[in-house]
DSSP file (Angstrom, degrees, kcal/mol; ACC not computed):
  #  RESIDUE AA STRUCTURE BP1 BP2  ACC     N-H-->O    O-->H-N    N-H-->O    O-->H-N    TCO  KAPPA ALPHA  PHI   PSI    X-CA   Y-CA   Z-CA
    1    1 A X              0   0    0      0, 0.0    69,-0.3     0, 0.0    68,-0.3   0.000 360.0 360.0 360.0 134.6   18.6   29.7   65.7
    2    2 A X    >   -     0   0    0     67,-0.1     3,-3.8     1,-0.1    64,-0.1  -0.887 360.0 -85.6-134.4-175.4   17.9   29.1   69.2
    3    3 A X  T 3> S+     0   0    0      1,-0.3     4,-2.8    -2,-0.2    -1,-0.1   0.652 128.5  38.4 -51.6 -39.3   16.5   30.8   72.3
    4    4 A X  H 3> S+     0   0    0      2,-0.2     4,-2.6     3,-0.1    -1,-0.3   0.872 112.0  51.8 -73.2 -19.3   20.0   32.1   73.1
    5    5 A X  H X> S+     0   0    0     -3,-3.8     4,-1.1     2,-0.2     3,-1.0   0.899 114.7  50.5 -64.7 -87.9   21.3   32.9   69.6
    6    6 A X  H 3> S+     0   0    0      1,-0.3     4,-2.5     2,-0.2     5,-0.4   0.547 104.8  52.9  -6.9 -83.8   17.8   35.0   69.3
    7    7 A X  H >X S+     0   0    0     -4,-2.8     3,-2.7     2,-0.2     4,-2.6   0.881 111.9  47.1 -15.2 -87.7   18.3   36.8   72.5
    8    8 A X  H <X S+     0   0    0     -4,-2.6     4,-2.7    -3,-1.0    -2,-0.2   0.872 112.8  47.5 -37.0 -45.5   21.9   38.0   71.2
    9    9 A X  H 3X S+     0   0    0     -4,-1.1     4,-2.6     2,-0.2    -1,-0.2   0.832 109.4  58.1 -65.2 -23.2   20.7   39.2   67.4
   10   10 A X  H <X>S+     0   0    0     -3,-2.7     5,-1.5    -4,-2.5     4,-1.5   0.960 109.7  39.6 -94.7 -26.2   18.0   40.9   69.2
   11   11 A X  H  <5S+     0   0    0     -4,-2.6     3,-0.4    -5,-0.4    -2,-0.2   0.965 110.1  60.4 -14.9 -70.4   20.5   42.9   71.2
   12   12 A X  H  <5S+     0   0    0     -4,-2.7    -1,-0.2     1,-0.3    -2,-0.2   0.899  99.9  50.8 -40.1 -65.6   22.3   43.2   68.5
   13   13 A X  H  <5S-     0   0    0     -4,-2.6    -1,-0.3     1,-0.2    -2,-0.2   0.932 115.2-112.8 -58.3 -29.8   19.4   45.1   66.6
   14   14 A X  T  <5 +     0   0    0     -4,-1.5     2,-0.3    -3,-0.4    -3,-0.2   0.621  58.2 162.8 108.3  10.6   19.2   47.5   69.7
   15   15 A X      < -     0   0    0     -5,-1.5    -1,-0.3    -4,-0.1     2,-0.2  -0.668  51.4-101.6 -74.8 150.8   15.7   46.2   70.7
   16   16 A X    >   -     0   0    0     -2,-0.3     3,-1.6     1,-0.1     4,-0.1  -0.390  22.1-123.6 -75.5 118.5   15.1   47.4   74.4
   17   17 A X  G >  S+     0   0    0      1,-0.3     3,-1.6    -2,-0.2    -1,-0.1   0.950 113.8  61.3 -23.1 -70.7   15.7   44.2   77.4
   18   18 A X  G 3  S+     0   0    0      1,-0.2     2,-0.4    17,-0.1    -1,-0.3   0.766  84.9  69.4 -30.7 -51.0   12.0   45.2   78.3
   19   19 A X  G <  S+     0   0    0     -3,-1.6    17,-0.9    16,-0.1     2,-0.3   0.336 108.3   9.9 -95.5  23.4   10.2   44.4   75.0
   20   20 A X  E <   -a   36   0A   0     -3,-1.6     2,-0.4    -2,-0.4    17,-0.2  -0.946  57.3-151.8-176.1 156.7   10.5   40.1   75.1
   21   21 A X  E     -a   37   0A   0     15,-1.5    17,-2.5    -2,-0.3     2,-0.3  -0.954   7.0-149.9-159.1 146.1   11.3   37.6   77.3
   22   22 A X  E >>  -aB  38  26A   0      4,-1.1     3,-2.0    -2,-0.4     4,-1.7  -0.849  26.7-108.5-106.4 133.0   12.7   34.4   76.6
   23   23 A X  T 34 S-     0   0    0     15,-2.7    17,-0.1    -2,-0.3   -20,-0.1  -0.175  97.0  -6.2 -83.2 141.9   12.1   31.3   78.6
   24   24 A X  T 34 S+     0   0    0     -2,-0.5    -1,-0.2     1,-0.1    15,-0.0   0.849 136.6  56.0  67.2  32.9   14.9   30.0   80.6
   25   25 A X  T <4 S+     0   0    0     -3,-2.0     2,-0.3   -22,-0.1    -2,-0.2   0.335 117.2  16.2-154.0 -50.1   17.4   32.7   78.9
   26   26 A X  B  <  +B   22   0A   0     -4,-1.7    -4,-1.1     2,-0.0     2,-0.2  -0.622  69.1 164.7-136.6 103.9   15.7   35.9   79.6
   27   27 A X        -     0   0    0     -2,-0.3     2,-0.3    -6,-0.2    -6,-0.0  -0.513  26.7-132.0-100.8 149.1   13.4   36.3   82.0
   28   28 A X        -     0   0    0     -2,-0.2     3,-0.3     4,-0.0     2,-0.2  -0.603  17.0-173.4 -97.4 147.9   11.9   39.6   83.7
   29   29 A X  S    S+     0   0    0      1,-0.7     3,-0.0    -2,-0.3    -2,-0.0  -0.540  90.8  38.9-166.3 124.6   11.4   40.1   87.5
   30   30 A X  S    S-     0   0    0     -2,-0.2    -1,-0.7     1,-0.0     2,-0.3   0.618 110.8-125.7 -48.2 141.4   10.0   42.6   88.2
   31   31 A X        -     0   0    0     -3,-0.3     4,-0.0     1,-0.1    -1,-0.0  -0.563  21.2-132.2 -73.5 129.9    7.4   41.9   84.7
   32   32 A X        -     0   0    0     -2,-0.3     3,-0.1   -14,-0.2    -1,-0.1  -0.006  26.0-103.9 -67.0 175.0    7.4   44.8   82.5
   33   33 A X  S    S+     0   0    0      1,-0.2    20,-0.6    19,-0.1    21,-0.4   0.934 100.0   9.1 -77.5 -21.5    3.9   45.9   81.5
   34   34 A X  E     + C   0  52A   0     18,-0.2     2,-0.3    19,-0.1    18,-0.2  -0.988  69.8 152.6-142.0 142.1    3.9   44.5   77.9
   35   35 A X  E     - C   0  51A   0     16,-0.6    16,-1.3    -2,-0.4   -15,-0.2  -0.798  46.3-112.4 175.3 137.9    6.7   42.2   76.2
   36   36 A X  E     -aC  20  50A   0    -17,-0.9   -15,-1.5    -2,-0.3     2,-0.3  -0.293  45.7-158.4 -71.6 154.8    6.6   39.4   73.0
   37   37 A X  E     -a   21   0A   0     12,-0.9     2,-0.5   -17,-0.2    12,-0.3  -0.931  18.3-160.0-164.2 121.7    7.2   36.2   75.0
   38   38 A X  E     +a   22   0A   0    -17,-2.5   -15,-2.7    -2,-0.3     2,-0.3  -0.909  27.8 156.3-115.2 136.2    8.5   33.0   73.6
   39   39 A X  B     -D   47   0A   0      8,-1.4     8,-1.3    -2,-0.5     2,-0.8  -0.881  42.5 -99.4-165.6 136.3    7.9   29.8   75.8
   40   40 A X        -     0   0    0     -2,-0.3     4,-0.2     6,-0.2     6,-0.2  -0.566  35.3-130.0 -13.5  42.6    7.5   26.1   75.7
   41   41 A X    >   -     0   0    0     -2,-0.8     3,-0.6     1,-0.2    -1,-0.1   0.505  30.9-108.6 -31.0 159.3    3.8   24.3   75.7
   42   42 A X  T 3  S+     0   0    0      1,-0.2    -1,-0.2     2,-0.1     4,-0.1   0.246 116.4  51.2 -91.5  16.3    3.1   21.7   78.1
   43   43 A X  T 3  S-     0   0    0      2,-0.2    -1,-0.2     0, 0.0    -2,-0.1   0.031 122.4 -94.7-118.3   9.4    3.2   19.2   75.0
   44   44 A X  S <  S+     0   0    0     -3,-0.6    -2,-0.1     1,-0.3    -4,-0.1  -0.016  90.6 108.3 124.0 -50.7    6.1   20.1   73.7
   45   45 A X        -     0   0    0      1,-0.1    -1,-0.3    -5,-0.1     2,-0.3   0.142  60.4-121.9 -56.4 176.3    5.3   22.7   71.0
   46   46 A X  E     - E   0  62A   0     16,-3.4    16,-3.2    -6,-0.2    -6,-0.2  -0.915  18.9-142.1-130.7 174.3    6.3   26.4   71.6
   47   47 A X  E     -DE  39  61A   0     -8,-1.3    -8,-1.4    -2,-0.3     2,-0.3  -0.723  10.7-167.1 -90.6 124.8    4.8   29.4   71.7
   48   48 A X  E     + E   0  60A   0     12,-1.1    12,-2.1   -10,-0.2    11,-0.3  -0.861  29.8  76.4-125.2 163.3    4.9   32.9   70.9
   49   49 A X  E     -     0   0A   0     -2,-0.3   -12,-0.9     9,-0.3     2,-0.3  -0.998  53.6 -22.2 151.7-121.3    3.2   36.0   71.6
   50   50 A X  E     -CE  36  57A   0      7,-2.2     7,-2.9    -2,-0.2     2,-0.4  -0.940  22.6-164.7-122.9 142.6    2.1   39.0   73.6
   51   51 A X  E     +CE  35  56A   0    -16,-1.3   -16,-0.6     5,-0.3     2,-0.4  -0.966  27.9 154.4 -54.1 105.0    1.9   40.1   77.4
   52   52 A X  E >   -CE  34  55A   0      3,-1.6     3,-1.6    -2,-0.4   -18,-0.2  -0.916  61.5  -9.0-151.2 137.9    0.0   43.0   78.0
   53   53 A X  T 3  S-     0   0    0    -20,-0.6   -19,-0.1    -2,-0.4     3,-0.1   0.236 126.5 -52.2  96.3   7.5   -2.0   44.2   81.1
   54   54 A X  T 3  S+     0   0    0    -21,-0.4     2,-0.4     1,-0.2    -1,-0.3   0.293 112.6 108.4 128.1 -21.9   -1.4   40.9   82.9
   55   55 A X  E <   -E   52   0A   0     -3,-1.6    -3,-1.6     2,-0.0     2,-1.0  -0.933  61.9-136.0-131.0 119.9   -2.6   38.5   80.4
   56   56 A X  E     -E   51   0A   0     -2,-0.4     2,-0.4    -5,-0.2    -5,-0.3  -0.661  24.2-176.3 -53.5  73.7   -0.6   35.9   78.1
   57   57 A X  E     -E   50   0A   0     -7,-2.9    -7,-2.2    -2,-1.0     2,-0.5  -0.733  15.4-149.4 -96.7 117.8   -2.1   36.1   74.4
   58   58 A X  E     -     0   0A   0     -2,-0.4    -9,-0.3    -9,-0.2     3,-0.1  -0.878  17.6-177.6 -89.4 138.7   -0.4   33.6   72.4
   59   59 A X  E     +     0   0A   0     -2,-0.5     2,-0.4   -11,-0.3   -10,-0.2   0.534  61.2   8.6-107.6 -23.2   -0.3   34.7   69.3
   60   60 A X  E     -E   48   0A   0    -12,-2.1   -12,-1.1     2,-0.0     2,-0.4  -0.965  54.0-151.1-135.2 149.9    1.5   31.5   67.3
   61   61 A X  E     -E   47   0A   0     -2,-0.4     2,-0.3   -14,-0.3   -14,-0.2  -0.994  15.4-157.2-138.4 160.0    2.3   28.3   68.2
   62   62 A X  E     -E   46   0A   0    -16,-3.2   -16,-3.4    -2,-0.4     3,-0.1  -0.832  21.9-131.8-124.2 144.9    5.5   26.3   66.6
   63   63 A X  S    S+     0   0    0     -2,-0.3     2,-0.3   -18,-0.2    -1,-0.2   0.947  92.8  10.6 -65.2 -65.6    6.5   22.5   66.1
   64   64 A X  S >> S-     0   0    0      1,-0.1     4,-1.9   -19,-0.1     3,-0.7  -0.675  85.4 -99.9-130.8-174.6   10.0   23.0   67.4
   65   65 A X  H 3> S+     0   0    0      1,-0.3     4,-1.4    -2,-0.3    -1,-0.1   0.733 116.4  62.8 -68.0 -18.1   12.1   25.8   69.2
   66   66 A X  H 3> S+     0   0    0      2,-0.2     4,-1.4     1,-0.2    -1,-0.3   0.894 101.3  41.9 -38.0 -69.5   13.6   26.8   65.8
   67   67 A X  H <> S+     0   0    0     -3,-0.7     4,-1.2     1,-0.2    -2,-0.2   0.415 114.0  62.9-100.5 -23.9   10.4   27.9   63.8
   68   68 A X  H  X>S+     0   0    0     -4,-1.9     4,-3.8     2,-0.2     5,-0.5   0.910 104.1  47.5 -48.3 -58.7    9.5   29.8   67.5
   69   69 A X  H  X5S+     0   0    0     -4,-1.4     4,-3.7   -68,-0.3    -2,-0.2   0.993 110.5  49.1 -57.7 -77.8   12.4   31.8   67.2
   70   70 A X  H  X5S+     0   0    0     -4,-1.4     4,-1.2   -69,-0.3    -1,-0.3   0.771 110.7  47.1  15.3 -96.9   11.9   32.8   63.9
   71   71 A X  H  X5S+     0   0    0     -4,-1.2     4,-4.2     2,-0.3    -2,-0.2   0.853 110.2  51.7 -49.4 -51.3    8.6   33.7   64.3
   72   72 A X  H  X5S+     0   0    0     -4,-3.8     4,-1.3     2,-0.2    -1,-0.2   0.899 112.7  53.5 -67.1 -28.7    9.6   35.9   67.8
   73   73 A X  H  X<S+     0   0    0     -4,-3.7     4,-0.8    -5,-0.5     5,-0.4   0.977 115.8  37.5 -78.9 -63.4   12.6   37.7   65.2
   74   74 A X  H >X S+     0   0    0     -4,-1.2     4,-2.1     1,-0.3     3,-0.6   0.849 110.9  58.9 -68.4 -46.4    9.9   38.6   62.6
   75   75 A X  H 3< S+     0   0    0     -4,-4.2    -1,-0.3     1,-0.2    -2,-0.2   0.968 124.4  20.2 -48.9 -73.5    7.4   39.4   65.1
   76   76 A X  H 3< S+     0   0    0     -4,-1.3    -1,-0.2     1,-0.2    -2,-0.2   0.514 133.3  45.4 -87.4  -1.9    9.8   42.3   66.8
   77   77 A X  H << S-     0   0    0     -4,-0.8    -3,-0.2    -3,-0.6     3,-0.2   0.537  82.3-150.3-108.6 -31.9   12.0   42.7   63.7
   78   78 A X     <  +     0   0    0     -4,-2.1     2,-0.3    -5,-0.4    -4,-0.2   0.444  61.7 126.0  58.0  -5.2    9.4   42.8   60.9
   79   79 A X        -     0   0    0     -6,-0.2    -1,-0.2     1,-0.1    -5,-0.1  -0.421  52.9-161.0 -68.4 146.4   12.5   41.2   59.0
   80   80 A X        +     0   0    0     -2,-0.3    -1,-0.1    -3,-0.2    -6,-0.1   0.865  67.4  99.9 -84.0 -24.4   11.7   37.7   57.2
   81   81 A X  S    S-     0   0    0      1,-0.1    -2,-0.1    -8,-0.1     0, 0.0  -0.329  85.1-100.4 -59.9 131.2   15.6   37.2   57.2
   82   82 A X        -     0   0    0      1,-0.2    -1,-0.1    -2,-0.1    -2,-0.1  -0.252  23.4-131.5 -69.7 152.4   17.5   34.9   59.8
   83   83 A X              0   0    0      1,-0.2    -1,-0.2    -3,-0.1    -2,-0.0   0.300 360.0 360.0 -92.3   1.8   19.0   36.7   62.3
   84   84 A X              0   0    0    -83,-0.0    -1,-0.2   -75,-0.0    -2,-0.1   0.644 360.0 360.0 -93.2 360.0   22.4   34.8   61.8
């Protein structure tokens, strides 16, 4: 799955626009106060984790955009299951 499949399944489940942003597929403006955030390292990997108060916490970080996604679906889903 990638950034955009992810984005649709989490629709799908009826999680809230507000509670993630994905980079270069859904992005916030104005930034909500808190949202899971999946995004691209300046080496390649990605990333996951949390926004909150201002401040990035990465919580994970992943070989390829795949195993990110993944991670950001379990993280807000608390399922282990692929979202396809």
């Amino acid at each position: 799955m990638d950034r955009h499949e992810l984005r649709n399944a989490l629709f799908a489940t009826g999680i809230s626009p507000d509670a993630f942003e994905l980079e270069g597929v859904h992005e916030h403006v104005p930034l909500p106060p808190d949202f899971w955030f999946l995004r691209r390292c300046a080496d390649g990997r990605w990333e996951i984790g949390a926004y909150e108060r201002g401040v990035y916490d990465v919580r994970l970080t992943y070989d390829t955009e795949q195993e990110a996604c993944a991670g950001l679906w379990r993280a807000l889903t608390g399922r282990s299951e692929d979202a396809g």
